[in-house]
Residue frames as qw, qx, qy, qz and C-alpha x, y, z in Angstrom:
[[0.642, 0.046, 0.760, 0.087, -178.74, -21.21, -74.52],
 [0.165, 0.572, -0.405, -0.694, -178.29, -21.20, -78.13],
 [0.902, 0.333, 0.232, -0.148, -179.94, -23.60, -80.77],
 [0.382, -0.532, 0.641, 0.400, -176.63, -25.36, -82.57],
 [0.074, -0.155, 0.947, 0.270, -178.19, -27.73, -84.59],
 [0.676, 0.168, 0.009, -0.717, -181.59, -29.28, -85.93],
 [0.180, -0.248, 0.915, 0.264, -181.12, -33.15, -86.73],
 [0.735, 0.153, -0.145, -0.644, -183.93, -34.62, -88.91],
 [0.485, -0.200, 0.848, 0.073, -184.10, -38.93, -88.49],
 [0.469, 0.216, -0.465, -0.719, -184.59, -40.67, -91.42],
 [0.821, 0.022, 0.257, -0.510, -187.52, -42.86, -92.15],
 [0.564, -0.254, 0.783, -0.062, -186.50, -46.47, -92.12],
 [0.210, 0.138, -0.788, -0.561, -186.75, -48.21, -95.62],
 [0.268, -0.178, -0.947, -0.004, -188.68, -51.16, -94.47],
 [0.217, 0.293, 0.583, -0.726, -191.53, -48.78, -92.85],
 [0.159, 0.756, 0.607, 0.186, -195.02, -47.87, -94.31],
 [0.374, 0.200, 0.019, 0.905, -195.13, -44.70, -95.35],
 [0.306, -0.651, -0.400, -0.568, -198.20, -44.22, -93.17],
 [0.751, -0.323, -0.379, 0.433, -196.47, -45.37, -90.20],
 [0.121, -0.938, -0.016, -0.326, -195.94, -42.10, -87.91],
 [0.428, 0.463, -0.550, 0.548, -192.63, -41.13, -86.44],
 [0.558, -0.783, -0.170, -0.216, -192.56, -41.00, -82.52],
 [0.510, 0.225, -0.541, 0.630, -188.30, -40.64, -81.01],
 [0.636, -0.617, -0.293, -0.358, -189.17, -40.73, -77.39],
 [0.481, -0.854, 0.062, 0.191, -185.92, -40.47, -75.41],
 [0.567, 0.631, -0.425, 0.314, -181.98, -40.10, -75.65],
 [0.870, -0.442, 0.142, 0.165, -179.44, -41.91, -74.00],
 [0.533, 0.740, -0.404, 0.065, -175.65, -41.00, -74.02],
 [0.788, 0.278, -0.448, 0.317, -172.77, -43.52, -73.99],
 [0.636, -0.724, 0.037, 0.265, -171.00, -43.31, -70.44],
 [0.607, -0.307, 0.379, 0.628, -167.59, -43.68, -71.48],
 [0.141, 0.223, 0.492, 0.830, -168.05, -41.83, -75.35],
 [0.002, -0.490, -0.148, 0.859, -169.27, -38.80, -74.83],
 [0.162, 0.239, -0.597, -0.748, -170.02, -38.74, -78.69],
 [0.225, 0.095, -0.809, -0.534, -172.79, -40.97, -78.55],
 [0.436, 0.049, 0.566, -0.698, -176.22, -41.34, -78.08],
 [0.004, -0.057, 0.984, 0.169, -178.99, -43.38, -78.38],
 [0.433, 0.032, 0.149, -0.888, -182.42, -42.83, -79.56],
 [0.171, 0.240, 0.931, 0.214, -185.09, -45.05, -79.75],
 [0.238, 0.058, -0.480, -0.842, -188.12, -44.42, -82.09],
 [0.487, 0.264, 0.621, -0.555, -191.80, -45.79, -80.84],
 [0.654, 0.541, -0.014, -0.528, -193.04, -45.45, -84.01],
 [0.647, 0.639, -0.362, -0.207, -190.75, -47.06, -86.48],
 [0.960, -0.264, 0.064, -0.071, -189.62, -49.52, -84.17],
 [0.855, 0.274, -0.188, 0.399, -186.28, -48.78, -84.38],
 [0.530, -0.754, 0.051, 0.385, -183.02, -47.07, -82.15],
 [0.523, 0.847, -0.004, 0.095, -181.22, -44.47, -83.68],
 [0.784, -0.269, 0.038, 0.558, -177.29, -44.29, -82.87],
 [0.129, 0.975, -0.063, 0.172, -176.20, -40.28, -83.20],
 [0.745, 0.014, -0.023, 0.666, -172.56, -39.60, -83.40],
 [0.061, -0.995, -0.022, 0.079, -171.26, -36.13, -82.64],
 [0.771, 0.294, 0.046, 0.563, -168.34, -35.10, -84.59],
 [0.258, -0.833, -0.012, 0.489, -166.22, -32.27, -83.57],
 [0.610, 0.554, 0.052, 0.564, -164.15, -29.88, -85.92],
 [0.241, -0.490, -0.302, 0.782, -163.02, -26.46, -84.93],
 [0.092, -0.341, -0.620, -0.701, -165.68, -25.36, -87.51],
 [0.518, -0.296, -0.147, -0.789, -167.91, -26.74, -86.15],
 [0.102, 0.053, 0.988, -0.107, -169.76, -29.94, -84.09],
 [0.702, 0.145, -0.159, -0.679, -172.64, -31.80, -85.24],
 [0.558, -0.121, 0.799, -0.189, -174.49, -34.90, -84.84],
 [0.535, 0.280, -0.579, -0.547, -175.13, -37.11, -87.67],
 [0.915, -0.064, 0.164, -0.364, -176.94, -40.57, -87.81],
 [0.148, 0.536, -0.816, -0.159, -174.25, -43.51, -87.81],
 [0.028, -0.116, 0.981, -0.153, -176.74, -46.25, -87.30],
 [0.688, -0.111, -0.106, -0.709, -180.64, -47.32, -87.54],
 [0.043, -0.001, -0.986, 0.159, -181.02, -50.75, -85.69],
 [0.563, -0.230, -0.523, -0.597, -184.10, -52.50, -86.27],
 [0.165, -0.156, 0.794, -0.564, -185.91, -53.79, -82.97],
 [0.767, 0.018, -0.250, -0.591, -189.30, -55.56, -84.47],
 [0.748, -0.166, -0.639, 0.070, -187.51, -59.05, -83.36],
 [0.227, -0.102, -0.764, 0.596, -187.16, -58.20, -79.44],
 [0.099, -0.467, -0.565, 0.673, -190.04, -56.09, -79.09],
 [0.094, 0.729, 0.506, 0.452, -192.75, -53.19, -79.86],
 [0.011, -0.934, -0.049, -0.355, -192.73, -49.60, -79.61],
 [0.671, -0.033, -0.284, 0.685, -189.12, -49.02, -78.29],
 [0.280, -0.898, -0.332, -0.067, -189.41, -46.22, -75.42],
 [0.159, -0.944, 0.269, -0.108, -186.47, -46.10, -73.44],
 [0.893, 0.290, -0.287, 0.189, -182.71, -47.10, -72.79],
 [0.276, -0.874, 0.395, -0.064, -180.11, -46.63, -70.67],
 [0.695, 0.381, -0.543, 0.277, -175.93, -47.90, -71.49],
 [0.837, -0.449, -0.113, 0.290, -174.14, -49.94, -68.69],
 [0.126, -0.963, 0.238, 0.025, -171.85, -48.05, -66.70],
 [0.468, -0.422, 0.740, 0.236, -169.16, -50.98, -66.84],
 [0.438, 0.437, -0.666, -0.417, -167.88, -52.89, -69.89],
 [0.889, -0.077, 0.447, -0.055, -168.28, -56.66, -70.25],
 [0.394, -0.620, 0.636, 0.237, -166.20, -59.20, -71.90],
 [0.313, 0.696, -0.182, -0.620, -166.64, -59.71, -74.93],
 [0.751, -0.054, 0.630, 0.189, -165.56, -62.54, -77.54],
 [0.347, 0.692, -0.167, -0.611, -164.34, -61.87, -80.80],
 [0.845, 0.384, -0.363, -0.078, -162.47, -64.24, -82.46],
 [0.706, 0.239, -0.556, 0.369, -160.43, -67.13, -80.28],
 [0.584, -0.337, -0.588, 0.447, -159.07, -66.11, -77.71],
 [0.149, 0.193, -0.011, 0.970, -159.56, -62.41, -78.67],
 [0.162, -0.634, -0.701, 0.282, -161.85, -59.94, -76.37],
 [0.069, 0.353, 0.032, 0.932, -162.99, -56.79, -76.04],
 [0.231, -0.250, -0.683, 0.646, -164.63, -54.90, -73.73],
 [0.109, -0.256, -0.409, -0.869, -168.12, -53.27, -74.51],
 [0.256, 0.028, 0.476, -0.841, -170.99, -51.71, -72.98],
 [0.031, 0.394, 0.853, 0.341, -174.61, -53.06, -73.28],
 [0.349, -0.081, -0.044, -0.933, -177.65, -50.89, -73.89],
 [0.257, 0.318, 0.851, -0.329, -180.61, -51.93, -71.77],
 [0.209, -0.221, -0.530, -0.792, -184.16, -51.37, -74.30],
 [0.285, 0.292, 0.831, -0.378, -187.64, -51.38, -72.88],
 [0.101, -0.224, -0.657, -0.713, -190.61, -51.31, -74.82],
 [0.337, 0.012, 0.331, -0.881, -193.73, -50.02, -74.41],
 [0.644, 0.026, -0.079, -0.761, -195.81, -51.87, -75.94],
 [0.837, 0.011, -0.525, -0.154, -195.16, -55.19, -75.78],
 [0.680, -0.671, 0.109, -0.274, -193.99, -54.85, -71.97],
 [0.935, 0.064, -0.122, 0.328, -190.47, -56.21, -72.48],
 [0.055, -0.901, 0.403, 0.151, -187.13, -55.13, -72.07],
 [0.916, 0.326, 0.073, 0.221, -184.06, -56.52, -73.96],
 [0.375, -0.621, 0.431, 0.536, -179.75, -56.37, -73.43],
 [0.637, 0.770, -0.051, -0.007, -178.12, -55.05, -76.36],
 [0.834, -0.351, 0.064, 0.420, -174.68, -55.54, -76.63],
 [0.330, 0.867, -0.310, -0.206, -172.93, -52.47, -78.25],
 [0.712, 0.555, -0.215, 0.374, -169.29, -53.17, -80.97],
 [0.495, -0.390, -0.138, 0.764, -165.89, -51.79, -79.54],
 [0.198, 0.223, 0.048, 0.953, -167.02, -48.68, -81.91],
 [0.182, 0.267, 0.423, -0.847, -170.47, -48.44, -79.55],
 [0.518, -0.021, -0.208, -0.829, -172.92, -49.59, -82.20],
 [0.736, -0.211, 0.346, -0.542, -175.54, -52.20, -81.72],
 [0.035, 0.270, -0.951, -0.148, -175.14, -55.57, -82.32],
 [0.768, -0.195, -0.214, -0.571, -177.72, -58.04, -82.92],
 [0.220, -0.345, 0.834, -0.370, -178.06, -60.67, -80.54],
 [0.548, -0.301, -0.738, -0.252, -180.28, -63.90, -79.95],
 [0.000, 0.129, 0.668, -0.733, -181.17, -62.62, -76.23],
 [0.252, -0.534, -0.793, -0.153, -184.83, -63.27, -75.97],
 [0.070, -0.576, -0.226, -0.782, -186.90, -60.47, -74.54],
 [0.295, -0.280, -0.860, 0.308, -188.24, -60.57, -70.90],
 [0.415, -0.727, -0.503, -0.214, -192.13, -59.99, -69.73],
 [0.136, 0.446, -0.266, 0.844, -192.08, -56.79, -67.37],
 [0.755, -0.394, -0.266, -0.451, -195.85, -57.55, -66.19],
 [0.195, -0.322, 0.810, -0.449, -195.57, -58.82, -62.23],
 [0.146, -0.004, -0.982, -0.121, -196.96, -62.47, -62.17],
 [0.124, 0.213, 0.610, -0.753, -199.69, -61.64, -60.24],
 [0.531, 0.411, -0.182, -0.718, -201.45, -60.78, -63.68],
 [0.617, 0.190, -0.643, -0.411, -201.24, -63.78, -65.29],
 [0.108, -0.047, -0.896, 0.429, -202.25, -65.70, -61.84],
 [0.328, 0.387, 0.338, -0.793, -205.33, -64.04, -61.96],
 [0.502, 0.441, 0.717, 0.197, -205.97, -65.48, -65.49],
 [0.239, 0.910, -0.132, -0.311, -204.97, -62.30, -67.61],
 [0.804, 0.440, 0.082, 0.392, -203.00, -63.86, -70.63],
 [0.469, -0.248, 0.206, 0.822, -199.56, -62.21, -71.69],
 [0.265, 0.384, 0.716, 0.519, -201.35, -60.85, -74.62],
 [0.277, -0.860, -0.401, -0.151, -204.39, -58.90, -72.36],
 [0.585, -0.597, 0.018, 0.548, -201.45, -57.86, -69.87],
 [0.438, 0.076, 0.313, 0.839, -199.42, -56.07, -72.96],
 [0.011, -0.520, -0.470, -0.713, -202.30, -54.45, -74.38],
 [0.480, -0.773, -0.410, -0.059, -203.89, -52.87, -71.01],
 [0.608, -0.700, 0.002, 0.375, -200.27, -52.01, -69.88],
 [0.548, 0.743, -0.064, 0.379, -197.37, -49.95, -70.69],
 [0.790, -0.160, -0.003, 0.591, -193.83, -49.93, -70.24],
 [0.082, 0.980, 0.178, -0.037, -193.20, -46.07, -69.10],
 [0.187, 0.908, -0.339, 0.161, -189.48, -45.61, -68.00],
 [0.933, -0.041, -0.301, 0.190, -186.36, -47.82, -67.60],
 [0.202, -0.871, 0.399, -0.201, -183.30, -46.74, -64.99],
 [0.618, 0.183, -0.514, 0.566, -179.55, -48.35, -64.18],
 [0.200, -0.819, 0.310, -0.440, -179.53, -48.22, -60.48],
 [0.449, -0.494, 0.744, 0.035, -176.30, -49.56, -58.68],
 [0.099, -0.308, 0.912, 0.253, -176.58, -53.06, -60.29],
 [0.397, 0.383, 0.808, -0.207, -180.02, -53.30, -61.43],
 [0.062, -0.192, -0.718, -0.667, -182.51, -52.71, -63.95],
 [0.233, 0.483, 0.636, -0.555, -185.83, -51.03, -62.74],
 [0.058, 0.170, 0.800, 0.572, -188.75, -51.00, -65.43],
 [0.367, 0.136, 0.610, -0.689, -191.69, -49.16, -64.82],
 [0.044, -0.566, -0.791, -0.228, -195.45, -50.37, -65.59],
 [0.196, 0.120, 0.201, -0.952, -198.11, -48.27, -66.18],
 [0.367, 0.462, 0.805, -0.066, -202.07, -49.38, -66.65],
 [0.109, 0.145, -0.137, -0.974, -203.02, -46.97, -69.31],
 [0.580, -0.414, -0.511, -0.481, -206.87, -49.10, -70.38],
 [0.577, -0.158, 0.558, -0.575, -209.53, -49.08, -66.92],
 [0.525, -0.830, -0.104, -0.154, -211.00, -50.03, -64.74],
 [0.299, 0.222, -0.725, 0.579, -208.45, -49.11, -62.37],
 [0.651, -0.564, -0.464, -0.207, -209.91, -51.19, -59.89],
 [0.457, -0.803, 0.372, -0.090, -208.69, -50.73, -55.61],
 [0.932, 0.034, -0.236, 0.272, -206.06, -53.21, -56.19],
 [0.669, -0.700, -0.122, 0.219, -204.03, -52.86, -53.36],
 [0.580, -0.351, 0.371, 0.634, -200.37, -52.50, -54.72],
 [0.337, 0.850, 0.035, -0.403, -201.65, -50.61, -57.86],
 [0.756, 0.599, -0.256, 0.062, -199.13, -50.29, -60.77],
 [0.816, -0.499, 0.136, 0.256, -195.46, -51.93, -60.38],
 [0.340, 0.844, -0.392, -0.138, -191.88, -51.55, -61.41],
 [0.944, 0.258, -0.178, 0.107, -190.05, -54.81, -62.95],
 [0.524, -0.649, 0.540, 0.112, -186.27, -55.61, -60.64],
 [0.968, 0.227, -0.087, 0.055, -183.79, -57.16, -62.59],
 [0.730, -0.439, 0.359, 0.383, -180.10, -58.18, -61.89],
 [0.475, 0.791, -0.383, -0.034, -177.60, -57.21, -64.20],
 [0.824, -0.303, 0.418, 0.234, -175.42, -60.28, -63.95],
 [0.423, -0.206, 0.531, 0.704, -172.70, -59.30, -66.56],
 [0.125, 0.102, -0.359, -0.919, -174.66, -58.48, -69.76],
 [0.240, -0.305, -0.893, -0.228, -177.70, -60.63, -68.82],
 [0.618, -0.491, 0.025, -0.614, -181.41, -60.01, -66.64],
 [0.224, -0.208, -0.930, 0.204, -182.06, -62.04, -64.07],
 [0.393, -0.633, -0.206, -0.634, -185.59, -60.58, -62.99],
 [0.323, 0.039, -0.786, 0.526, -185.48, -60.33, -59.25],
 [0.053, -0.536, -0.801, 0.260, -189.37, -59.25, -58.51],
 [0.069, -0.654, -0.322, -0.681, -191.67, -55.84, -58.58],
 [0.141, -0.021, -0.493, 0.858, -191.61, -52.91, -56.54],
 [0.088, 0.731, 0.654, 0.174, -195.53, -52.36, -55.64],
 [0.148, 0.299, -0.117, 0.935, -195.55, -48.61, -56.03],
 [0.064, -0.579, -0.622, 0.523, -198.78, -47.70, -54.18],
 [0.223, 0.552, -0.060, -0.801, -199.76, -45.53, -57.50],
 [0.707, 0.548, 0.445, -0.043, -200.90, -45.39, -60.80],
 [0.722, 0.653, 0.082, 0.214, -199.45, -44.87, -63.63],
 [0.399, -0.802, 0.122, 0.427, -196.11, -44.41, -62.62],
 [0.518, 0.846, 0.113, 0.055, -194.06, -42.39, -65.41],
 [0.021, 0.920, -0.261, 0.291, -190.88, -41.12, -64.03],
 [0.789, -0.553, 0.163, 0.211, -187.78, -42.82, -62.05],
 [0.295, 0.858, -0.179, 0.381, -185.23, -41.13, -60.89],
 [0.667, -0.062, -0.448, 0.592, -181.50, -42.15, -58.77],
 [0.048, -0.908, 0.261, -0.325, -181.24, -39.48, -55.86],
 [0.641, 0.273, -0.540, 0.472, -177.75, -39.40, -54.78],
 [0.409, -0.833, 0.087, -0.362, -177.48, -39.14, -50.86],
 [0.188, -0.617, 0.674, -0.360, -175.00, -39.84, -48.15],
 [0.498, -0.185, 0.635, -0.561, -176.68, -42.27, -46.38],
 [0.337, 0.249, 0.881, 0.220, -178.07, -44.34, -49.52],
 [0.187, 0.028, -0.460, -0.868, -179.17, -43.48, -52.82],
 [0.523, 0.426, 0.622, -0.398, -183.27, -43.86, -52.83],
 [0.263, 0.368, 0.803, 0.388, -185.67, -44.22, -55.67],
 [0.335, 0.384, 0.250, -0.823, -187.87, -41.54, -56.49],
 [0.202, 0.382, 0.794, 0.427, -190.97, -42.33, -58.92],
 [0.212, 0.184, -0.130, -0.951, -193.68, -39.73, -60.22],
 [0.154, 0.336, 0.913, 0.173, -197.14, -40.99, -60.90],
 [0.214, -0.242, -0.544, -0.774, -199.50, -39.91, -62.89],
 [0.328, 0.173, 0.603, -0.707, -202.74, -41.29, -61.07],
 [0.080, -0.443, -0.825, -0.340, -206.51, -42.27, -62.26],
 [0.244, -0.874, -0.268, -0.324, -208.74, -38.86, -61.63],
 [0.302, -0.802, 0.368, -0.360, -207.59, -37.67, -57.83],
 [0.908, -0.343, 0.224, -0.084, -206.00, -41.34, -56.86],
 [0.851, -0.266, 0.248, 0.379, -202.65, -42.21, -56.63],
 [0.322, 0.844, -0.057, 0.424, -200.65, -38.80, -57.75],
 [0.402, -0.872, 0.259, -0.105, -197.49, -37.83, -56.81],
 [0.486, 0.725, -0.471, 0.124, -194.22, -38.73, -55.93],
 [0.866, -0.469, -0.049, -0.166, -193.30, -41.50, -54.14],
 [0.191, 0.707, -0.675, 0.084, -189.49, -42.24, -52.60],
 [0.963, -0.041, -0.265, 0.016, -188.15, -46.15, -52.17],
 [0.153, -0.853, 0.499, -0.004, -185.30, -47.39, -50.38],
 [0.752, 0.416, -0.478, -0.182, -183.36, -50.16, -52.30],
 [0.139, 0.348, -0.839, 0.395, -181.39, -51.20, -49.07],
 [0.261, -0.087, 0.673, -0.687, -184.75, -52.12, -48.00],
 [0.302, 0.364, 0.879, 0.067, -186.31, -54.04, -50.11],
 [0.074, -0.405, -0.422, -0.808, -187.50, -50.87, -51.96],
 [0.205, -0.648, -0.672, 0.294, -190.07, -49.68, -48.87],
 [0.126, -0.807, -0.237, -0.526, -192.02, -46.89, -49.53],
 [0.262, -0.283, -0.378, 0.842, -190.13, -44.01, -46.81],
 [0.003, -0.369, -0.116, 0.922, -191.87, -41.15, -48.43],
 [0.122, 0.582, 0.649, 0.476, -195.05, -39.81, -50.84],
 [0.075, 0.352, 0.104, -0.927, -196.29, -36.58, -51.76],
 [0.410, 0.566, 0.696, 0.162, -199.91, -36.79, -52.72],
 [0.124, 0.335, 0.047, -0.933, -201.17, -34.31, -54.96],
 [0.617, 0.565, 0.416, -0.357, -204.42, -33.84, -56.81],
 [0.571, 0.723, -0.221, -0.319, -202.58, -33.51, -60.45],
 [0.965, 0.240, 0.040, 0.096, -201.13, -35.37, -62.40],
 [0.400, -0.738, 0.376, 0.392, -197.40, -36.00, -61.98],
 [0.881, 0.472, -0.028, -0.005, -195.06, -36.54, -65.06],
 [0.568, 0.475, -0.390, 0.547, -191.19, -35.32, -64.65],
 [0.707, -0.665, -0.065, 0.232, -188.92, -35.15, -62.16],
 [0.560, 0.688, -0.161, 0.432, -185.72, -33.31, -62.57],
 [0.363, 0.314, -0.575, 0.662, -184.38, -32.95, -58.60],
 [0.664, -0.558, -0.494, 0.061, -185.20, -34.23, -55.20],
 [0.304, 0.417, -0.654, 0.553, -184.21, -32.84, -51.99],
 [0.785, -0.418, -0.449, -0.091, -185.18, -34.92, -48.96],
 [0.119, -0.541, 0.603, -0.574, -184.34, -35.30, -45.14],
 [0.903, -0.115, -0.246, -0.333, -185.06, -39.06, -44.89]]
């Protein structure tokens, strides 16, 4: 493996200049190879990296800096629908363009982006939607207390959904039965439709990951834990209402996942 490249992002006019960087994942374009998508915790914004070829050379340059302060705080992760949607342009004219799902970490949200036909963002007036499972604010925990106690760890495109995870990252982590959750939403063309929370039966879960199998694709999640409690790796099955089939406890802390094999 060979280092190619070295990209520095630049700092966002409109930041402080005390305001620390933090780029925190990449996402590339299904269909364009050439493009990926970073978002930026720190500076509240998503970077858009082009990759130009020559027979020089290839290299990625910044072709975009989208501001995300109106849907949300501390943009984490993203992931780009695998299908286009239909567009409107002008009359009767369409086009067909992918949307980039956002979650945020700190303010517990996630938010559809619609990409251009050349793949950059667009701004939109799509309103943000609460990740937090109702259960919190039944209990008499504001939106506000919920945001600031929780974090929004990792977002995933499986089959036709949206799966968001929560993590508690301020105690007590009291016994609460179902522990931290992960946020269900429908992908109904370029919209959410939230469709409930998966209780994970851990803590801080960090990680989710599609395994492909024959027989149906499961969930896999990775959880951090709180000291020795709830660690490990826990597998769902989506055909089942998400139901915990499988967990591997372990005494440390989990964080990545990078490949499953299973005999469920």
């Amino acid at each position: 493996m060979k280092l190619r490249q070295t990209l520095g992002l630049p700092r966002p006019a409109w930041t402080e200049s005390t305001t620390p960087p933090h780029p925190h994942h990449i996402a590339q374009h299904p269909r364009d190879s050439r493009t990926f998508y970073v978002p930026d915790l720190g500076y509240n914004v998503v970077y858009v990296l082009r990759e130009t070829r020559n027979k020089a050379k290839t290299a990625l340059e910044v072709v975009q800096t989208f501001d995300t302060k109106a849907y949300g705080e501390g943009p984490r992760n993203g992931v780009v629908s695998h299908d286009g949607t239909r567009f409107p342009v002008y009359a009767k004219l369409t086009f067909v363009g992918n949307t980039y799902f956002l979650s945020f970490q700190t303010s517990s949200t996630v938010v559809p982006l619609p990409l251009n036909r050349h793949n950059l963002i667009r701004n939109t007036k799509a309103h943000p939607i609460y990740t937090l499972p109702p259960e919190l604010i039944d209990a008499g925990m504001s939106t506000s207390e919920g945001t600031m106690i929780h974090a929004s760890s990792d977002i995933l495109l499986m089959n036709d959904q949206i799966l968001v995870a929560n993590r508690r990252v301020i105690g007590p982590y009291l016994p609460i039965t179902h522990k931290d959750t992960i946020a269900i939403f429908n992908v109904v063309k370029s919209r959410l439709v939230p469709a409930g929370h998966i209780r994970t039966g851990c803590w801080k879960p960090r990680e989710l990951m599609l395994v492909k199998r024959d027989q149906g694709d499961l969930l896999a999640v990775t959880c951090n834990g709180e000291g020795k409690e709830g660690t490990g790796v826990v597998l769902f099955d989506p055909r089942d209402g998400y139901r915990a089939v499988s967990k591997w406890d372990s005494e440390m802390s989990v964080m990545g996942i990078m490949g499953v094999t299973i005999d469920v």
